[in-house]
PQR file of N, CA, C, O and H, with PARSE charges and radii, in Angstrom:
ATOM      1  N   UNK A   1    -161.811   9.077 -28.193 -0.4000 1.5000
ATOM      2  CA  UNK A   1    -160.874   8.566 -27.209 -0.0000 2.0000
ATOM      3  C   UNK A   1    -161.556   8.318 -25.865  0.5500 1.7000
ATOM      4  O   UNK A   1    -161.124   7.423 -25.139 -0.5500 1.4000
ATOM      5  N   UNK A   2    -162.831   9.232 -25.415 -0.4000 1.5000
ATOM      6  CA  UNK A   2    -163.247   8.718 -24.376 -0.0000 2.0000
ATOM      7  C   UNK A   2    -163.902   7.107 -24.222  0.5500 1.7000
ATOM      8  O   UNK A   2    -163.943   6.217 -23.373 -0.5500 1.4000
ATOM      9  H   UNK A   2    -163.181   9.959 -26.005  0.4000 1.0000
ATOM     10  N   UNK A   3    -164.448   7.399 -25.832 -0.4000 1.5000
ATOM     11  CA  UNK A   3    -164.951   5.851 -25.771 -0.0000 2.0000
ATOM     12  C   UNK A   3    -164.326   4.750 -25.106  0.5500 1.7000
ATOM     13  O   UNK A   3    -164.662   3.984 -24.203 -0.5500 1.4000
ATOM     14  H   UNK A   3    -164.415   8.123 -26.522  0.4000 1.0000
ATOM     15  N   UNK A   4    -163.000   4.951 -26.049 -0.4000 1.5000
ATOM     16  CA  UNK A   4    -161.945   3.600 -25.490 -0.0000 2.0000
ATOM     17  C   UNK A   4    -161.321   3.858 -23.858  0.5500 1.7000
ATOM     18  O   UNK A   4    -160.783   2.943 -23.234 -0.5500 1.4000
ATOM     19  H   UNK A   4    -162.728   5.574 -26.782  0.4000 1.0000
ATOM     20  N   UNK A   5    -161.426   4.706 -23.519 -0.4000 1.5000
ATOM     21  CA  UNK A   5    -160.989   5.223 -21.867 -0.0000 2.0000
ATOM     22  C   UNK A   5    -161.868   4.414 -20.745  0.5500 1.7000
ATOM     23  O   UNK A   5    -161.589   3.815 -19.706 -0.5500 1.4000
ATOM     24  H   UNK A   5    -161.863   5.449 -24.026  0.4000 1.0000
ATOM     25  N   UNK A   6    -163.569   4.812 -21.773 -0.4000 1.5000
ATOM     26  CA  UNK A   6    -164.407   4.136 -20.663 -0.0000 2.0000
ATOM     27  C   UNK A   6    -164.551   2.312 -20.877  0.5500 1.7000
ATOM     28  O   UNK A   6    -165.155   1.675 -20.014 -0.5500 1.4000
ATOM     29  H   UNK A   6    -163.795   5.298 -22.617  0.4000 1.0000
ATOM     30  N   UNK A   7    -164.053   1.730 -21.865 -0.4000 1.5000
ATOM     31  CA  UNK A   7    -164.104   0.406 -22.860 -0.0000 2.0000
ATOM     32  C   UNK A   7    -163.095  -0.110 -21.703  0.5500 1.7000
ATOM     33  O   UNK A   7    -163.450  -0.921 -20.848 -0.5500 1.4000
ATOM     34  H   UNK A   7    -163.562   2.248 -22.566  0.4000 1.0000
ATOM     35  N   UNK A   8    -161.799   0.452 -21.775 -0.4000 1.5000
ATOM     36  CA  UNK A   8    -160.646   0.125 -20.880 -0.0000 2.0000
ATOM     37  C   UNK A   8    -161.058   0.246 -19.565  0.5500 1.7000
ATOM     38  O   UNK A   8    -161.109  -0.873 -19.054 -0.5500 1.4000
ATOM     39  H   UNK A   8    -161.511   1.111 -22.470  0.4000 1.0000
ATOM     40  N   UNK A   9    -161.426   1.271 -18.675 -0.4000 1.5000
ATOM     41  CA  UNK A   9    -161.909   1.460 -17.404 -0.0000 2.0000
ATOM     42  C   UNK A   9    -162.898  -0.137 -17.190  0.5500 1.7000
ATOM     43  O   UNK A   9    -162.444  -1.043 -16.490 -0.5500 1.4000
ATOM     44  H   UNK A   9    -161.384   2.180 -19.090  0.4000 1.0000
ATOM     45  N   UNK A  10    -163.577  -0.200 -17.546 -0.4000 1.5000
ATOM     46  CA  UNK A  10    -164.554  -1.301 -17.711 -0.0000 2.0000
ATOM     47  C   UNK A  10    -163.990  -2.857 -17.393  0.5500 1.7000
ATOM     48  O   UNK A  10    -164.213  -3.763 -16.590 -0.5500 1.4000
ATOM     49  H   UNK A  10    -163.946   0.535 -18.114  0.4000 1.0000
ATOM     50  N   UNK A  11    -163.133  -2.583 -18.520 -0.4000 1.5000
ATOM     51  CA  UNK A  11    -162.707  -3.693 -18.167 -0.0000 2.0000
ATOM     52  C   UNK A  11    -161.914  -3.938 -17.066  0.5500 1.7000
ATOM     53  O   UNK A  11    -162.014  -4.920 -16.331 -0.5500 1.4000
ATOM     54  H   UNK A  11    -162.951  -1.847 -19.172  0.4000 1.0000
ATOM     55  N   UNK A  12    -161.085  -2.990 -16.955 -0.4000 1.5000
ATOM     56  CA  UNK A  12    -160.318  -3.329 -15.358 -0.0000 2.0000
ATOM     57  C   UNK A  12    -161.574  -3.523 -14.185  0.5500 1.7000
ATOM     58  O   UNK A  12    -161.530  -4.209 -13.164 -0.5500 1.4000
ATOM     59  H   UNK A  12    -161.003  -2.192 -17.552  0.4000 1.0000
ATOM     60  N   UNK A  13    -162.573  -2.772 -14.640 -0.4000 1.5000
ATOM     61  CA  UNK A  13    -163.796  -3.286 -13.640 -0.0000 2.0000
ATOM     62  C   UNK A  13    -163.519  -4.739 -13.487  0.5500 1.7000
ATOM     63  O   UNK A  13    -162.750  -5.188 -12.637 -0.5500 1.4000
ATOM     64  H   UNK A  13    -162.608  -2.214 -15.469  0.4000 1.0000
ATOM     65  N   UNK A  14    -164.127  -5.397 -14.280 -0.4000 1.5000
ATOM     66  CA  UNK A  14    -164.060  -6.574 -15.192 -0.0000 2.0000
ATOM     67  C   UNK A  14    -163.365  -7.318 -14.176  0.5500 1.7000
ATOM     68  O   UNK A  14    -163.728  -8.056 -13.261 -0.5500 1.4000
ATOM     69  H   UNK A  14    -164.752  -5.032 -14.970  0.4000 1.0000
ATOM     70  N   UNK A  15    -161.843  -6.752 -14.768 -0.4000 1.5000
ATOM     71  CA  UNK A  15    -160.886  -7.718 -13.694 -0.0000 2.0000
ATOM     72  C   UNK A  15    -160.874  -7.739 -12.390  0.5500 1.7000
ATOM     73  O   UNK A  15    -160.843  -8.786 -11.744 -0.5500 1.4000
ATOM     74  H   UNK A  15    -161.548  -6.153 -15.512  0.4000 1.0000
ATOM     75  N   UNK A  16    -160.896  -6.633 -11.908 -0.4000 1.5000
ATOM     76  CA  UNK A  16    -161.288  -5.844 -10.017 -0.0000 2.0000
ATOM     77  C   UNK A  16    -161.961  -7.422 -10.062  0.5500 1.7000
ATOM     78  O   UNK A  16    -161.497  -8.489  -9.660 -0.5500 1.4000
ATOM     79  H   UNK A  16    -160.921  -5.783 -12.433  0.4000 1.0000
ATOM     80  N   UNK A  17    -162.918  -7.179 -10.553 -0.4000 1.5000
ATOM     81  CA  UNK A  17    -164.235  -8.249  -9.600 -0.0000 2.0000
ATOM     82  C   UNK A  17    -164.425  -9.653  -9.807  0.5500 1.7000
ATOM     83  O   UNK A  17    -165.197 -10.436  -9.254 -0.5500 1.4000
ATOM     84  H   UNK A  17    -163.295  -6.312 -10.880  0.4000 1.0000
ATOM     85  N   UNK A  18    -163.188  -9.901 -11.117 -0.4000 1.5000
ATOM     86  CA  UNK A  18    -163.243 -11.734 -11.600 -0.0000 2.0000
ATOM     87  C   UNK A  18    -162.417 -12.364 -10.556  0.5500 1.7000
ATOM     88  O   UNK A  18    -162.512 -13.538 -10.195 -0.5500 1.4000
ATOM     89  H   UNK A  18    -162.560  -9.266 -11.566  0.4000 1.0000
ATOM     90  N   UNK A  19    -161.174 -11.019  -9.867 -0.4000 1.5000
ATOM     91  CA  UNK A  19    -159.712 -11.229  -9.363 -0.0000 2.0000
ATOM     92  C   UNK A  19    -160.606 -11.782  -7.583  0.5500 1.7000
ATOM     93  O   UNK A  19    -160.718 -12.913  -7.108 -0.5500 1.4000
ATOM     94  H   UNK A  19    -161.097 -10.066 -10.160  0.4000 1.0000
ATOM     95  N   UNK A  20    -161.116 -10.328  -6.986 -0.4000 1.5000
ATOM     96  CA  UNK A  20    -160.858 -10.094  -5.726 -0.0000 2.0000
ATOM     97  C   UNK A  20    -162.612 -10.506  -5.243  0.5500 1.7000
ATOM     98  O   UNK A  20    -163.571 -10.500  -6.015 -0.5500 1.4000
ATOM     99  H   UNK A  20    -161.025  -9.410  -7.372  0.4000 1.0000
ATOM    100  N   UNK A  21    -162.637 -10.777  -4.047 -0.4000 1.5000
ATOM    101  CA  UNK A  21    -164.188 -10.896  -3.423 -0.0000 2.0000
ATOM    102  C   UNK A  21    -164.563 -10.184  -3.970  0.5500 1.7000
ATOM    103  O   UNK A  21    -163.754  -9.625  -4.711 -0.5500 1.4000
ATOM    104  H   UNK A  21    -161.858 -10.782  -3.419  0.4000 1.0000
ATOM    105  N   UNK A  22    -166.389  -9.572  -4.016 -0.4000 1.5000
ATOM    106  CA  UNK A  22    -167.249  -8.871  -4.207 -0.0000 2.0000
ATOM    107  C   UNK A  22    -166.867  -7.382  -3.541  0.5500 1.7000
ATOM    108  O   UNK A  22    -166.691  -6.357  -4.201 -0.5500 1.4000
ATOM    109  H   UNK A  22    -167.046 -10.026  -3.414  0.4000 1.0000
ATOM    110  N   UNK A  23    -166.777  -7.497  -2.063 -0.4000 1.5000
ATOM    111  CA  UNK A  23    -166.803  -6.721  -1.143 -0.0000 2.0000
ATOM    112  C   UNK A  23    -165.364  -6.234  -1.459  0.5500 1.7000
ATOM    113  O   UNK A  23    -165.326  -5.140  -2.022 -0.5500 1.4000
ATOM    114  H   UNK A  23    -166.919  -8.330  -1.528  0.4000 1.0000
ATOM    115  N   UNK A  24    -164.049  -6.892  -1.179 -0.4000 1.5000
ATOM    116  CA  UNK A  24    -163.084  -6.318  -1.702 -0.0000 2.0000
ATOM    117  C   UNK A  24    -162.654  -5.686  -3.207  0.5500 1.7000
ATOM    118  O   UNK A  24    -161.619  -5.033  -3.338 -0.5500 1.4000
ATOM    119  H   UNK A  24    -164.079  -7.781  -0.721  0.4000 1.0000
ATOM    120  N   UNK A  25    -163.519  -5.941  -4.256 -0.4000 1.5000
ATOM    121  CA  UNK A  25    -163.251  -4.739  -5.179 -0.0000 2.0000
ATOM    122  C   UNK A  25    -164.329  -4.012  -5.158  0.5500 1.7000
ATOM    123  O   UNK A  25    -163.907  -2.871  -5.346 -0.5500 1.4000
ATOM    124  H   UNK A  25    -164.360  -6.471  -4.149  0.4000 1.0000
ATOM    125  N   UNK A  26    -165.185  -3.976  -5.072 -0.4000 1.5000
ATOM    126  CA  UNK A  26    -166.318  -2.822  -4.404 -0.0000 2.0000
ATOM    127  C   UNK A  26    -165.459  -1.511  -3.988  0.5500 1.7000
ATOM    128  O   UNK A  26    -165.504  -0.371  -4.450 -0.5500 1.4000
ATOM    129  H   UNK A  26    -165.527  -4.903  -4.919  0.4000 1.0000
ATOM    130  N   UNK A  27    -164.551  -2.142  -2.815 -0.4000 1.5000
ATOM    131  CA  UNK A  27    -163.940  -1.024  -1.858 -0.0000 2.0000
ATOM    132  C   UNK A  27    -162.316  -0.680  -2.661  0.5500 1.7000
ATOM    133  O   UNK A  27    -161.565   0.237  -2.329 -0.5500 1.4000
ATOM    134  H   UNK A  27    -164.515  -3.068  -2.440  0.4000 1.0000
ATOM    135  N   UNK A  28    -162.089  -1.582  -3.654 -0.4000 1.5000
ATOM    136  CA  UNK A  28    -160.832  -0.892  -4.239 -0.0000 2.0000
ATOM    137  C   UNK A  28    -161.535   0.281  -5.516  0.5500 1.7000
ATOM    138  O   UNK A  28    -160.983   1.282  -5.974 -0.5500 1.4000
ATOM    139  H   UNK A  28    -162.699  -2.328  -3.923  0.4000 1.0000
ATOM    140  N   UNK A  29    -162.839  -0.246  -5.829 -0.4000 1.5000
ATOM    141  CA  UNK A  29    -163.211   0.443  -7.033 -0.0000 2.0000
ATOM    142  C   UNK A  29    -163.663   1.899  -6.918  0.5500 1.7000
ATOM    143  O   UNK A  29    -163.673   2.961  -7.541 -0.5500 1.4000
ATOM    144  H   UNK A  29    -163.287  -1.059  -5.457  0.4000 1.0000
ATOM    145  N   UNK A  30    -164.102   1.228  -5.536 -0.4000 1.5000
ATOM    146  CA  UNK A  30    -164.818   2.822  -4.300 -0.0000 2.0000
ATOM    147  C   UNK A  30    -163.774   3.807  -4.638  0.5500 1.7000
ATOM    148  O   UNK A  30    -163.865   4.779  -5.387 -0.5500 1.4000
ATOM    149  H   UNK A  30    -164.093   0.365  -5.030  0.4000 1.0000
ATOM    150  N   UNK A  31    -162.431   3.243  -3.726 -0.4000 1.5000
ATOM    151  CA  UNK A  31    -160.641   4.242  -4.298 -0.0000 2.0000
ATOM    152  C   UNK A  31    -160.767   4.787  -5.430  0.5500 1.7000
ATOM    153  O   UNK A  31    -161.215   5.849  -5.862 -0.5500 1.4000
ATOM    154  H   UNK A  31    -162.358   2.453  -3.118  0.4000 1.0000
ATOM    155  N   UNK A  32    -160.172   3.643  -5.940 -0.4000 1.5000
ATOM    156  CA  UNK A  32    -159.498   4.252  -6.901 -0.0000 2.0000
ATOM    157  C   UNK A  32    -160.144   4.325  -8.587  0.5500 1.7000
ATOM    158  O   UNK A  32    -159.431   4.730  -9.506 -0.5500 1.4000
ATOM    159  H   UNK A  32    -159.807   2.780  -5.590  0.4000 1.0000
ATOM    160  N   UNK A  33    -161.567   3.874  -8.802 -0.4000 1.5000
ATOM    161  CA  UNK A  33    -162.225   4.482  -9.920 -0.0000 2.0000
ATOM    162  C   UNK A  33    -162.915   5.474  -9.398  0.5500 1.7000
ATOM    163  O   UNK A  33    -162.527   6.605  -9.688 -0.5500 1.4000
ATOM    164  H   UNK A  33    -162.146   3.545  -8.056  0.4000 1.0000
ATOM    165  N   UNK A  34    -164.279   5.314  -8.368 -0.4000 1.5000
ATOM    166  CA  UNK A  34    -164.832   6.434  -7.719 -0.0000 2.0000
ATOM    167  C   UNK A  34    -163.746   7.423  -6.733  0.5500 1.7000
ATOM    168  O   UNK A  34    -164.123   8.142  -5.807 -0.5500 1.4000
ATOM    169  H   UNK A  34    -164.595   4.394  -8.132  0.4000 1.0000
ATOM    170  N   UNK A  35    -163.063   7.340  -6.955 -0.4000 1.5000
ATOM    171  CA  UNK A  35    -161.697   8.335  -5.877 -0.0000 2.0000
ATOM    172  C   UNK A  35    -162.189   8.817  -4.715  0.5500 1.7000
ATOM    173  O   UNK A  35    -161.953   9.977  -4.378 -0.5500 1.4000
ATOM    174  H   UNK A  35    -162.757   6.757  -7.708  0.4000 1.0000
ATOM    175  N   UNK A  36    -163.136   7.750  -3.755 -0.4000 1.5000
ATOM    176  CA  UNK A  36    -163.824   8.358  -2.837 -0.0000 2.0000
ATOM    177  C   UNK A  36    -162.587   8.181  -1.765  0.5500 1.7000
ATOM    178  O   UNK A  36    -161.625   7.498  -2.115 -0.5500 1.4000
ATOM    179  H   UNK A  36    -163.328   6.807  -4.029  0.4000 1.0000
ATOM    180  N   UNK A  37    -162.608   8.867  -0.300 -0.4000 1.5000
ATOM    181  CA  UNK A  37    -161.417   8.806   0.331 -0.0000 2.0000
ATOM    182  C   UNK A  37    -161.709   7.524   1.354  0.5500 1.7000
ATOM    183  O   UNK A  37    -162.703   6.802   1.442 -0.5500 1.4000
ATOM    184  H   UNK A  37    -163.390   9.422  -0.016  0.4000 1.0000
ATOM    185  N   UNK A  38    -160.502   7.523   2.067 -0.4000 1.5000
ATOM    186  CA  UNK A  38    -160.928   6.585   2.820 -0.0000 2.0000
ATOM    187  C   UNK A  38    -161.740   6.448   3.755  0.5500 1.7000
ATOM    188  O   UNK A  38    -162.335   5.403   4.016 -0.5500 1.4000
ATOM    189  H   UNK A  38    -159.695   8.109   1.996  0.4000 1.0000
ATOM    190  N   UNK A  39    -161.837   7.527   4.359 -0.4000 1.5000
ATOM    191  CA  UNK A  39    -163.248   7.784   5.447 -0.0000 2.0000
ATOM    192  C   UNK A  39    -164.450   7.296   5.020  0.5500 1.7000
ATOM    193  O   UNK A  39    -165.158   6.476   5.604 -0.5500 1.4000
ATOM    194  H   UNK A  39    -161.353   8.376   4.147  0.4000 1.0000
ATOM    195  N   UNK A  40    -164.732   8.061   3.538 -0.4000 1.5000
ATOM    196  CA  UNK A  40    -166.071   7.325   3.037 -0.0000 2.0000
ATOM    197  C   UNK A  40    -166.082   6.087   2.833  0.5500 1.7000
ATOM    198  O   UNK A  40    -167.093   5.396   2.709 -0.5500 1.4000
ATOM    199  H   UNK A  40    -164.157   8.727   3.063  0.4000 1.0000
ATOM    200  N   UNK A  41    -164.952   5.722   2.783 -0.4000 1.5000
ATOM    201  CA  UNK A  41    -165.359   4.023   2.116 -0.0000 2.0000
ATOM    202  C   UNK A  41    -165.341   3.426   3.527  0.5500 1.7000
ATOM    203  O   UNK A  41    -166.139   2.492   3.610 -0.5500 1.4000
ATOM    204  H   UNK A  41    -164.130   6.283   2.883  0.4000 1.0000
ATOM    205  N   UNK A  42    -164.829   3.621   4.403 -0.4000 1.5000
ATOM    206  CA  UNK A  42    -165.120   3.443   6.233 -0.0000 2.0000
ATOM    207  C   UNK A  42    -166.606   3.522   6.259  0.5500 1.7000
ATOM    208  O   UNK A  42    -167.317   2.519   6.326 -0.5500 1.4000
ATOM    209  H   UNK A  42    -164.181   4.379   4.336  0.4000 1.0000
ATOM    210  N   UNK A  43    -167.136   4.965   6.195 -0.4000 1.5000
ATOM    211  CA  UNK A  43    -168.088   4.965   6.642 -0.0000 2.0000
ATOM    212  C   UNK A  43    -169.447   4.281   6.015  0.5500 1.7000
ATOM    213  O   UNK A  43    -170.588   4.075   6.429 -0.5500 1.4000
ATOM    214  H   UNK A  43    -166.558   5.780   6.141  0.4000 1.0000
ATOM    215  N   UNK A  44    -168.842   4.079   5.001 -0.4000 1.5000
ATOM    216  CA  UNK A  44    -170.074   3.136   3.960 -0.0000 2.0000
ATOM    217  C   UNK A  44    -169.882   1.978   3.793  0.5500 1.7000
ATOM    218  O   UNK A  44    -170.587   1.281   3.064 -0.5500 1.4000
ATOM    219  H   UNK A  44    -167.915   4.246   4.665  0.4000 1.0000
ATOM    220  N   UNK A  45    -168.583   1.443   4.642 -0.4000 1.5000
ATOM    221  CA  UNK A  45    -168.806  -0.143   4.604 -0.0000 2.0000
ATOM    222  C   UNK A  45    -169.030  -0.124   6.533  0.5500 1.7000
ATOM    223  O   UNK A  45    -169.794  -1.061   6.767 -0.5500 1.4000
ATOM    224  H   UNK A  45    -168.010   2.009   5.234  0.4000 1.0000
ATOM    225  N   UNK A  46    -168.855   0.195   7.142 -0.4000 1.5000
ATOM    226  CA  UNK A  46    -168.749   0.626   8.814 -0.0000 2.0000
ATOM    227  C   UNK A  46    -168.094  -0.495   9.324  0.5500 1.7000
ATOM    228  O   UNK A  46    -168.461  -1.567   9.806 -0.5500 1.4000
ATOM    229  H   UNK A  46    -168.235   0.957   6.951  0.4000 1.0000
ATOM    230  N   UNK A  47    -166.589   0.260   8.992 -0.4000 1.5000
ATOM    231  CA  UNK A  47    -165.364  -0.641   8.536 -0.0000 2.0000
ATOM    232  C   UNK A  47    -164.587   0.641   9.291  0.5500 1.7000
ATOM    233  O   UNK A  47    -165.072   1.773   9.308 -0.5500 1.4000
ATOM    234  H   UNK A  47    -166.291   1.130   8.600  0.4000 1.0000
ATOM    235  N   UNK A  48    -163.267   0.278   9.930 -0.4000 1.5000
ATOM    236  CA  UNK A  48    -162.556   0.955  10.699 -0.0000 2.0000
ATOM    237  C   UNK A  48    -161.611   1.578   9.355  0.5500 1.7000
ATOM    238  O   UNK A  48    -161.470   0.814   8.401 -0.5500 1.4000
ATOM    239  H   UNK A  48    -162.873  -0.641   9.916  0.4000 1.0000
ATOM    240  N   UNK A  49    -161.041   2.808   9.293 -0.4000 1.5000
ATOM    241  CA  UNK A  49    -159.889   3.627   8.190 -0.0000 2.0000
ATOM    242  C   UNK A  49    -158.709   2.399   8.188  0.5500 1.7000
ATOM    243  O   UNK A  49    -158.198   2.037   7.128 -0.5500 1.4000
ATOM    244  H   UNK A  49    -161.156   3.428  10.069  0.4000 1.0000
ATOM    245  N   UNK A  50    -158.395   1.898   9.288 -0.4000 1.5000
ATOM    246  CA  UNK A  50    -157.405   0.931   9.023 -0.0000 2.0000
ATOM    247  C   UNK A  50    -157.683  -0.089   9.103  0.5500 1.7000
ATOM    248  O   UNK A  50    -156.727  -0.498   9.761 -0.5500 1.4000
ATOM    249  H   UNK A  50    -158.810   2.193  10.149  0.4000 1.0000
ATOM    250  N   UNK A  51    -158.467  -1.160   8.899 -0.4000 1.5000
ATOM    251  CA  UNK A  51    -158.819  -2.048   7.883 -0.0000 2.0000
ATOM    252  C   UNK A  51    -159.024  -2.084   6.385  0.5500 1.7000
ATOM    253  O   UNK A  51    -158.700  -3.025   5.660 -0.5500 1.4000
ATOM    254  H   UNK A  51    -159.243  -0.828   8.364  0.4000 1.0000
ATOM    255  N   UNK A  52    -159.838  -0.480   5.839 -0.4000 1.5000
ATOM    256  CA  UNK A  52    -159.969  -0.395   4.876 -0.0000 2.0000
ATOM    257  C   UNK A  52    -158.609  -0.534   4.251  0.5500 1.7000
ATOM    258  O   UNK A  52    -158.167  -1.378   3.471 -0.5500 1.4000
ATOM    259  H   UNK A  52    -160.100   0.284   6.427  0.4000 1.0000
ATOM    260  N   UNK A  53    -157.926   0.800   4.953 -0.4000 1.5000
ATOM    261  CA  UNK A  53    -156.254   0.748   4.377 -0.0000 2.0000
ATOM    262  C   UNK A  53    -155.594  -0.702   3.700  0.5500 1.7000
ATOM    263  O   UNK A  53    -155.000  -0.963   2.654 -0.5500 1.4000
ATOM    264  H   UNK A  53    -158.285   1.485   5.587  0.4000 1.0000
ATOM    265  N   UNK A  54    -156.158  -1.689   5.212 -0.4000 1.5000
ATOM    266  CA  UNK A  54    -155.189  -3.287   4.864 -0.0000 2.0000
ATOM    267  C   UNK A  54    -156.228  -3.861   3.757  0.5500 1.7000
ATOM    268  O   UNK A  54    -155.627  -4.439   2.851 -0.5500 1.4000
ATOM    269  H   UNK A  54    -156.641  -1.477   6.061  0.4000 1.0000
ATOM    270  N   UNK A  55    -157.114  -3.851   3.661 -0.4000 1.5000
ATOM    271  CA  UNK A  55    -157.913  -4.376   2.334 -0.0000 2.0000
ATOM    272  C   UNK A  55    -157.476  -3.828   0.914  0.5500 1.7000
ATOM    273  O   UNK A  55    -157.367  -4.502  -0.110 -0.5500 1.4000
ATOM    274  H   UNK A  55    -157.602  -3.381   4.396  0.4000 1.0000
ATOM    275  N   UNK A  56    -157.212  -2.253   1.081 -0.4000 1.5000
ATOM    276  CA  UNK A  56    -156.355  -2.114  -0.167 -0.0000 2.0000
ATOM    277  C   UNK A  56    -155.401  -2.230  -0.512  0.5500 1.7000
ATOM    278  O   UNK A  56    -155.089  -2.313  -1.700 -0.5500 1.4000
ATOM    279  H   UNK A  56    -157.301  -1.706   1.913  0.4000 1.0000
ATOM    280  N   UNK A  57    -154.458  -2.280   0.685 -0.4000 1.5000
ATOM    281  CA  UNK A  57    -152.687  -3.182   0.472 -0.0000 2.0000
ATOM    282  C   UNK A  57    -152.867  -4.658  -0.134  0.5500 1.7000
ATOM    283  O   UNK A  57    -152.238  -5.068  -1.109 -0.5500 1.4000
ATOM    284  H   UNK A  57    -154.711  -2.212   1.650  0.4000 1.0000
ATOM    285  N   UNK A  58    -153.947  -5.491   0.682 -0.4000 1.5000
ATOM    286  CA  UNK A  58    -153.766  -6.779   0.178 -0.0000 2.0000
ATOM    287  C   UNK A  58    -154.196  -6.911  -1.078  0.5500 1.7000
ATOM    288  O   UNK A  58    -153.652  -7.712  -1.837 -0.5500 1.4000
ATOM    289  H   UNK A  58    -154.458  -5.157   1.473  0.4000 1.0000
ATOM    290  N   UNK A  59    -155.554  -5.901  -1.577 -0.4000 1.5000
ATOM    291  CA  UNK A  59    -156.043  -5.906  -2.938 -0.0000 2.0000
ATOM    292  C   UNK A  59    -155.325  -5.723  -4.243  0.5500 1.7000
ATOM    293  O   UNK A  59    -155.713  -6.124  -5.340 -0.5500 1.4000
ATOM    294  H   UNK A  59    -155.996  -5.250  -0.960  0.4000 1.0000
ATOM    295  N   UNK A  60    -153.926  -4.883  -3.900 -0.4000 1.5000
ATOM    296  CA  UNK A  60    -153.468  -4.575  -4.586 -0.0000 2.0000
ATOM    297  C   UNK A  60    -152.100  -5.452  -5.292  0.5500 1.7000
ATOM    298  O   UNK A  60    -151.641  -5.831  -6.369 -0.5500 1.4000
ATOM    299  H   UNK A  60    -153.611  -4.558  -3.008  0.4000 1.0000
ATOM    300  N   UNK A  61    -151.869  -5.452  -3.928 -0.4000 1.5000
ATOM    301  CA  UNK A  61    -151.175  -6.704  -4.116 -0.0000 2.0000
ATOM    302  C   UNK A  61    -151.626  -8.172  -5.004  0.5500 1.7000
ATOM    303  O   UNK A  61    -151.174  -8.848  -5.928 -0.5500 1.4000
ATOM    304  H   UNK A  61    -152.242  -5.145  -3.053  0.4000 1.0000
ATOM    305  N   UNK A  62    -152.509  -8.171  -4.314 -0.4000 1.5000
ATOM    306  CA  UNK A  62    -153.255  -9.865  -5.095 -0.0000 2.0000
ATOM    307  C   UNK A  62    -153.384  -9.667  -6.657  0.5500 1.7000
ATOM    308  O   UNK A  62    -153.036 -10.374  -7.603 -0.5500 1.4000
ATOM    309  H   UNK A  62    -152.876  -7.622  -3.563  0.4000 1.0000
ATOM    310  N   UNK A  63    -154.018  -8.437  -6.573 -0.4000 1.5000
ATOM    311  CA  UNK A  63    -154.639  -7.932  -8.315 -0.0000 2.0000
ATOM    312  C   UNK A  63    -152.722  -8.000  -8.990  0.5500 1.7000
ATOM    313  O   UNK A  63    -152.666  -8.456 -10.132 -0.5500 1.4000
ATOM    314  H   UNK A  63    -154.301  -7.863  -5.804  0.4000 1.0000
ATOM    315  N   UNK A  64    -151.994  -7.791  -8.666 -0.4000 1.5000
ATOM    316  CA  UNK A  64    -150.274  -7.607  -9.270 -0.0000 2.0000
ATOM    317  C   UNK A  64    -150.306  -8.582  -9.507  0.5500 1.7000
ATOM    318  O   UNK A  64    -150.434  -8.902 -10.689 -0.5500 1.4000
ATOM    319  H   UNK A  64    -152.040  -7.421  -7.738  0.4000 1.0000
ATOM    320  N   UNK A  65    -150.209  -9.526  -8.519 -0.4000 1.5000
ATOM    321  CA  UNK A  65    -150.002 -11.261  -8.916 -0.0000 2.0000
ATOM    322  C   UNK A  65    -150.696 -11.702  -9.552  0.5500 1.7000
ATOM    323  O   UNK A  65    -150.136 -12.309 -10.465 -0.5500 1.4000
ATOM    324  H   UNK A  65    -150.105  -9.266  -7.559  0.4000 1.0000
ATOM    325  N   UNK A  66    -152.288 -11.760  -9.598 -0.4000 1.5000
ATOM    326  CA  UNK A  66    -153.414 -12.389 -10.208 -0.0000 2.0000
ATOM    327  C   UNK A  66    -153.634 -12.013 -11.667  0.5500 1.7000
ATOM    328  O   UNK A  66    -153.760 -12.876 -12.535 -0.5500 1.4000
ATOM    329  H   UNK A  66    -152.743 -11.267  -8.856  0.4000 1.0000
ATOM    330  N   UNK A  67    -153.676 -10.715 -11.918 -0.4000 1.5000
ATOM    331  CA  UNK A  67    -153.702 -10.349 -13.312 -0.0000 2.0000
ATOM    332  C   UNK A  67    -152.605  -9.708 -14.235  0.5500 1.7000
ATOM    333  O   UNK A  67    -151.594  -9.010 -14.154 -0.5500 1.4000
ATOM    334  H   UNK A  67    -153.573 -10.013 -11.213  0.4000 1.0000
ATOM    335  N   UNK A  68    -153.391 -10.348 -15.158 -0.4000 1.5000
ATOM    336  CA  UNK A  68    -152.368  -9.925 -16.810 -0.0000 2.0000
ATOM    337  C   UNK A  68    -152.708  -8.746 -17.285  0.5500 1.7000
ATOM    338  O   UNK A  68    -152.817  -8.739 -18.511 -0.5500 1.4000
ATOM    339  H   UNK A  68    -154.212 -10.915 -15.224  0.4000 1.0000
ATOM    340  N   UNK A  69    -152.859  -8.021 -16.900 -0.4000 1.5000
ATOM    341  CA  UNK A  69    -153.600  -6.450 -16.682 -0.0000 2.0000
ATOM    342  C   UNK A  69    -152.893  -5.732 -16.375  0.5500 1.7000
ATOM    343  O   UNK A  69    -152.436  -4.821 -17.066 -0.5500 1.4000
ATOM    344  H   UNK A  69    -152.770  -8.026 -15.904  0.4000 1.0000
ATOM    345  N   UNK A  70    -152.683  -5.945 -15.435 -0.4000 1.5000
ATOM    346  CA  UNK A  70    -151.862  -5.206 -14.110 -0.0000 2.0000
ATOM    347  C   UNK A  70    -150.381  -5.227 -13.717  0.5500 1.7000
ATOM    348  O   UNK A  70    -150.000  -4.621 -12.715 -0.5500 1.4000
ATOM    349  H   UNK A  70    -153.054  -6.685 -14.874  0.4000 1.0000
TER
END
């Protein structure tokens, strides 16, 4: 079962990055596959906490509309 967990994970990679810029699923994948918080993903893009925030509202959003996945 992990197999297919990581087969599936993958592919939503997959989609993250066919859907959204480079840079914007980078920083959704940062979230919410690597579950890093938001500070880190601030401090590793040297990106303000609330921008990051609005990059993942809009990401998330777009990815709802854009994919058959999701």
């Amino acid at each position: 079962s992990e197999v297919i967990e990581d087969m599936t994970l993958q592919e939503y990679i997959q989609e993250f990055k066919s859907i959204l810029s480079s840079t914007k699923a980078n920083i959704f994948i940062d979230r919410y596959v690597n579950e890093l918080q938001i500070k880190e993903i601030a401090s590793k893009y040297d990106k303000k906490d609330s921008v990051i925030n609005s990059i993942l509202r809009q990401s998330r959003s777009y990815l709802i509309m854009k994919s058959y996945r999701i």
